[in-house]
N, C-alpha and C positions, 0 to 999 in steps of 0.2 A: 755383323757380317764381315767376312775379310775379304778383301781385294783380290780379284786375279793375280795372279804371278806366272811369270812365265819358267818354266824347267828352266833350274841349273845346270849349266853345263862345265867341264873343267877346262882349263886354261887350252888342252889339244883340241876340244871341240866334242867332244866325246862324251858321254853323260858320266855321273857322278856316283862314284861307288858309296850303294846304301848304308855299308856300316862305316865308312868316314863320313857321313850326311851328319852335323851337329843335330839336326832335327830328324832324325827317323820317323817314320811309322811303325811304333811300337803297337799300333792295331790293324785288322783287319781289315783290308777296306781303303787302303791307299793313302789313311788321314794322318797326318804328323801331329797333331793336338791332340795331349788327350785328353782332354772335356771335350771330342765332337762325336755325335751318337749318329748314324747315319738314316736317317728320316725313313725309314720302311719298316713295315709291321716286323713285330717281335719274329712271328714264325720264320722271317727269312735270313734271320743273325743266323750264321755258320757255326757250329760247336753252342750250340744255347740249348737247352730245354727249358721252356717257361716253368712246364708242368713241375719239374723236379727241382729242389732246395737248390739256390744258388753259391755257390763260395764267396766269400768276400773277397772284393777286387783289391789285388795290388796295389802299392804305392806306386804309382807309375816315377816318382820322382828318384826311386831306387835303381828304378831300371834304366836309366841316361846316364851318361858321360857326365865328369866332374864338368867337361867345356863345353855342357849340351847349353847353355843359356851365357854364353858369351858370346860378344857381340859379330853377327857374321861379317865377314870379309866385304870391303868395299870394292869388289870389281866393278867392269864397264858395265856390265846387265843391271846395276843397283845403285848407277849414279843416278842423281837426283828424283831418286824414286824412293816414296816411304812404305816400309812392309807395313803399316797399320792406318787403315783408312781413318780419317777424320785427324791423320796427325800433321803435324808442319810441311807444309809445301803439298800436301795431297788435296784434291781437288778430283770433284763427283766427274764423272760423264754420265752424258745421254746416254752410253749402252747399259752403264751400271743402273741408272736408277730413271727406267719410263715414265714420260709422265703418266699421271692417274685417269682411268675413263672418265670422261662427265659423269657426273652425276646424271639420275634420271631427272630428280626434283634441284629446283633454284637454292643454294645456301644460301643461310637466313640465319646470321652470327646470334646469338646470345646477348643483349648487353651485358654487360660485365654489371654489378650491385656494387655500388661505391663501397671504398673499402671503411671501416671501423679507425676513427681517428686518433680513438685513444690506446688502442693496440690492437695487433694482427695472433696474440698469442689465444690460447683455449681458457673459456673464461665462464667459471660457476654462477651458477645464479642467485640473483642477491637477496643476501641472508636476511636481511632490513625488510621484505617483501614480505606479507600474510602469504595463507595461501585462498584465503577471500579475495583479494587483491588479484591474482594470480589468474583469478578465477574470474574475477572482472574486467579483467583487462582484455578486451577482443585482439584476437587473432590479426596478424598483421597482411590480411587478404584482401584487402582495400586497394586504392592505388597508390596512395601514400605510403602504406605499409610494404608493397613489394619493389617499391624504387627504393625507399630508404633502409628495411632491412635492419640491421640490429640499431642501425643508428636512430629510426624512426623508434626502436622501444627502448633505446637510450634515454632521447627527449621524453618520452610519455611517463617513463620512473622519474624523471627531473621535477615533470611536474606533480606528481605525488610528494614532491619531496617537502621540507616545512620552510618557514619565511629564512631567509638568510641564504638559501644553495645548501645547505646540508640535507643529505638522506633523510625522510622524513621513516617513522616507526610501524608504519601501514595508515597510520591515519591521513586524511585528507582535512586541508585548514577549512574552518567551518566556513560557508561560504564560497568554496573554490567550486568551479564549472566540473563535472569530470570530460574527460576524453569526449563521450559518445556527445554532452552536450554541446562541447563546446568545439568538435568538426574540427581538431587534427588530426584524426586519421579518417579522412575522407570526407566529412561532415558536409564540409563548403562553408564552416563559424568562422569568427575572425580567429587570431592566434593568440593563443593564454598570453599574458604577461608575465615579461623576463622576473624570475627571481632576485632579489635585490643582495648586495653585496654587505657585509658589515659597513662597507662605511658610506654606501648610499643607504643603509635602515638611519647610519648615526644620523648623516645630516639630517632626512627628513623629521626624525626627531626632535633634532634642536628647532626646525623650521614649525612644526606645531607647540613648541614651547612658545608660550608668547613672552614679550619681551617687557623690558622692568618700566616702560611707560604704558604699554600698553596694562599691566598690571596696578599700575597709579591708576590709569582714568578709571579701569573699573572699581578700584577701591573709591576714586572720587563719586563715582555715580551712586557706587549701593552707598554710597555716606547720604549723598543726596537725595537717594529714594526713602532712605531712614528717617530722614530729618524731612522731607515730605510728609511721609503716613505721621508720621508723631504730631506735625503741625494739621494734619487734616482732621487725626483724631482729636484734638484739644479744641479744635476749632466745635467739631459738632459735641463737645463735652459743651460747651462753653454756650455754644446758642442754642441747642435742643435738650441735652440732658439735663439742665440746670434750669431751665424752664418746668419740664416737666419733676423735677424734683420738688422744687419753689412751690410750685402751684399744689402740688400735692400736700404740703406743709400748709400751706395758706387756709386751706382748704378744710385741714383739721381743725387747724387754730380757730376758724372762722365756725365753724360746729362746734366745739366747746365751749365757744363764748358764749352762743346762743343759749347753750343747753345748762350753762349757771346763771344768766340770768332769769332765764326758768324757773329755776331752782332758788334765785333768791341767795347766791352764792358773790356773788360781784356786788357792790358797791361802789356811788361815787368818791371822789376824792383822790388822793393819791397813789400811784400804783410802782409798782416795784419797777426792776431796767427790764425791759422784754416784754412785761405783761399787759398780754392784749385788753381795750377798755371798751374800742368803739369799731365799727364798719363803717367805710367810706365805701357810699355809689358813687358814680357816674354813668347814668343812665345811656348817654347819647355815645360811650364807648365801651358799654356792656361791661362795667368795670366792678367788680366788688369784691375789697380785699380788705383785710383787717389789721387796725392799728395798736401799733404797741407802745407803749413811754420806751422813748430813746431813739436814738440813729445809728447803734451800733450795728457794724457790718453785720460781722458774724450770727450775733444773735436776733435779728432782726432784719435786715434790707435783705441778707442775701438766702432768706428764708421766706421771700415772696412778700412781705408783708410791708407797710408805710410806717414808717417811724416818725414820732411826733418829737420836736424840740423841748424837751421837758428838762434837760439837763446844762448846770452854770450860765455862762455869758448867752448860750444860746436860746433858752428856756424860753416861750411863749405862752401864753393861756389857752387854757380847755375851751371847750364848747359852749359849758356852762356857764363859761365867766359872765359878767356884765358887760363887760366893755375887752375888747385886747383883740388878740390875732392870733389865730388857730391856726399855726405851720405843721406842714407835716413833708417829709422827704417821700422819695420812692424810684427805683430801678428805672431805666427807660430803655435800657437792654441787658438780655440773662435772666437768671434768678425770676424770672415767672413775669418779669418787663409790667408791671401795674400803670407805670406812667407814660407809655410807649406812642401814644397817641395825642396826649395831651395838647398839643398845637394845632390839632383839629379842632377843640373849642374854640366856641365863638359867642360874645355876650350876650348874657338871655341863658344859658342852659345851666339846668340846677346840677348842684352837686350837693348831694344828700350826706349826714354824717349821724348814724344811728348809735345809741348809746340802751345803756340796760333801760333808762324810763323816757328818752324824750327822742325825736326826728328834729336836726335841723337839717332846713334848708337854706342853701346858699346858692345865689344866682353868681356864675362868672361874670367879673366885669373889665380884667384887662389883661394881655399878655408882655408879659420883657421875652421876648426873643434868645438874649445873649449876652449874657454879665458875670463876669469873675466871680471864681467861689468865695471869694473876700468877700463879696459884697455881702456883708451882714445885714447891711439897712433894709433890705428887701423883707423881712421879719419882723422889724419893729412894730409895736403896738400900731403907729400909724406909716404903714410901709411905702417907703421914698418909691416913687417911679410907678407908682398903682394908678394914681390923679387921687387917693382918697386926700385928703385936705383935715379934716377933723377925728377925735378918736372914735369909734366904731367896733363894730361885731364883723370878725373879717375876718377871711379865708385864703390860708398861703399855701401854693403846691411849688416844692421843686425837683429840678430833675437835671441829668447832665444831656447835653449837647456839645457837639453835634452829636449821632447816633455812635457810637460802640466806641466815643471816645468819653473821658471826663476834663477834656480843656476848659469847657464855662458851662453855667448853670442857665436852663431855660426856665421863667417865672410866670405861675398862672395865679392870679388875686380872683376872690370872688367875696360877695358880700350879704351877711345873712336876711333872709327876706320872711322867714317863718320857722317858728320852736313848735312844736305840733306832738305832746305828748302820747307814748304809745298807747295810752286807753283811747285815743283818738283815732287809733287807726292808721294804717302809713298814707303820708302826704298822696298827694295826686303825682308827682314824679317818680314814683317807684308802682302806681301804682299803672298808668298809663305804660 
């Protein structure tokens, strides 16, 4: 809108002749501009027919003086007054611009929607996005969603996005909450957790790497659990499997023997290193295991069975002898343990020693507790530390002590009280 002005007049007082006016009204209508169209319906412009073809309008810029837009004269009427409202030094009045009626109803501003922080410019949508996704993603009609606005679905693609802050490919990390679950946009859930930065993923990294002692102790432990099971296993090899192996041997051995003296296949006299001749009872410890010439581990002891002293410096006499000492070794732990109990005897109880024709019987008569495996003498014909005194028909058992060690040898003597051939039936001790 332009400013009132008041008519020019010339310096005598007189008004201003129109064709020296720099500003003419070159239209109808009294208006010096000519871009102003005079606000009343078409039918009342003078010289117009709506109805009929118009001409094209003039250049009006043809029709003004070379000095139509050169700057007007500064007289008294145009001191400190600007011809264009809103320019330097102009300033509104009350008459130009009334205040406005009240409103009927109270103004009730808009909040303004925070603005977008990463830019104010026009911005596509992102290409990284499904359109499942898109399609998931609820509407920002919530109250979260209409206060925050593009920024609240700024945040909600952040979290779509994959570990590190980078754009994720529509996928969500397996295990992430989505939106609806996890109540940011309106939910009332706690708030997703921040995306982590390259170099808070590094450290946590390095922080679940565990560290080169920690790495030691577990190498020390599983060595130690190794060497545990190894020793648990060798253990139960050692006291249950070798038992049960032992006995099983023992057990054949001791049926074969039976089954050629049957047979008329065995004979007395000398027998090869291992081959079984005779069965030892022991009634009062349910004991009946079969003896073989010799004391060889391998082929002998640790095949459940009692090895007789039949061999060099060590050699004793048979059963049958007339006169000597019947020694015989045997296990007291492992390998089927035959002599495991022996210190439970006590004088008076027989020990049976069965052959292909004859039963002897021998009653125990004394125990050595604990003596060096040196001690040879414990087997001689008349065996030191028994109390026998004279030569005799006598019976040597040994075995090691204490239990699961072989530091000394425990010594049981007994002494024969009855030869009772098998056409006679077995003794009253095998048979009670």
């Amino acid at each position: 809108m332009t400013a009132l002005r008041p008519e020019r007049e010339s310096a005598a007082g007189g008004p201003v002749d129109p064709l020296t006016d720099p500003l003419p009204d070159v239209l109808a209508g009294g208006h010096s501009s000519p871009w102003f169209r005079a606000e009343q319906p078409p039918q009342q412009i003078q010289g117009h027919n709506l109805s009929a073809p118009q001409p094209p309008l003039a250049d009006p810029y043809t029709q003004l003086p070379a000095d139509a837009y050169a700057a007007p004269p500064q007289d008294d009427a145009y001191v400190g007054h600007s011809p264009y409202e809103g320019g330097p030094g102009w300033t509104a009045s009350p008459e130009t611009y009334p205040a406005p009626e009240a409103a009927e109803e109270p103004y009730s501003p808009v909040p303004e929607a925070p603005r977008d922080d990463e830019t104010m410019a026009l911005r596509a949508a992102d290409p990284a996005r499904t359109d499942e996704e898109r399609d998931e993603t609820p509407p920002a009609t919530t109250a979260a969603g209409a206060e925050g606005g593009r920024a609240a679905r700024r945040k909600a693609a952040k979290r779509n996005a994959r570990p590190g802050g980078r754009r994720g490919t529509g996928r969500r990390r397996a295990g992430a909450p989505t939106p609806e679950a996890s109540g940011t946009l309106g939910g009332g859930g706690e708030p997703p957790e921040r995306p982590r930065t390259r170099v808070e993923a590094r450290r946590a990294e390095r922080a679940r790497k565990p560290s080169a002692a920690t790495v030691a102790s577990r190498a020390v432990g599983e060595l130690f659990i190794t060497i545990g099971v190894l020793m648990l296993l060798f253990v139960t090899y050692q006291l249950w499997w070798t038992n049960v192996r032992a006995q099983q041997q023992a057990d054949g051995a001791a049926h074969n023997l039976q089954q050629d003296w049957e047979q008329g296949k065995r004979k007395p006299g000398a027998f090869q290193a291992g081959q079984g001749f005779a069965i030892l009872h022991i009634p009062k410890l349910d004991v009946v295991v079969p003896v073989a010439s010799g004391i060889d581990k391998q082929r002998v002891l640790d095949r459940g069975m009692a090895g007789h002293y039949a061999e060099g410096a060590l050699k004793t006499a048979l059963p049958s002898a007339k006169e000597g000492n019947f020694a015989v070794a045997g296990h007291r732990n492992t390998h089927g343990e035959p002599f495991r109990y022996i210190n439970r005897l006590t004088p008076g109880d027989p020990i049976v020693v069965e052959t292909q024709d004859t039963y002897y019987v021998y009653e125990m008569a004394s125990i050595l507790p604990q003596t060096p495996p040196s001690n040879t003498a414990v087997i001689d014909p008349v065996p030191a530390g028994s109390g026998f005194t004279e030569p005799g028909r006598y019976l040597t058992l040994t075995t090691c002590t204490p239990e699961f060690t072989s530091t000394y040898r425990m010594i049981v003597w007994g002494k024969m009280v009855e030869e009772r051939p098998r056409s006679k039936g077995k003794p009253d001790a095998l048979v009670d």
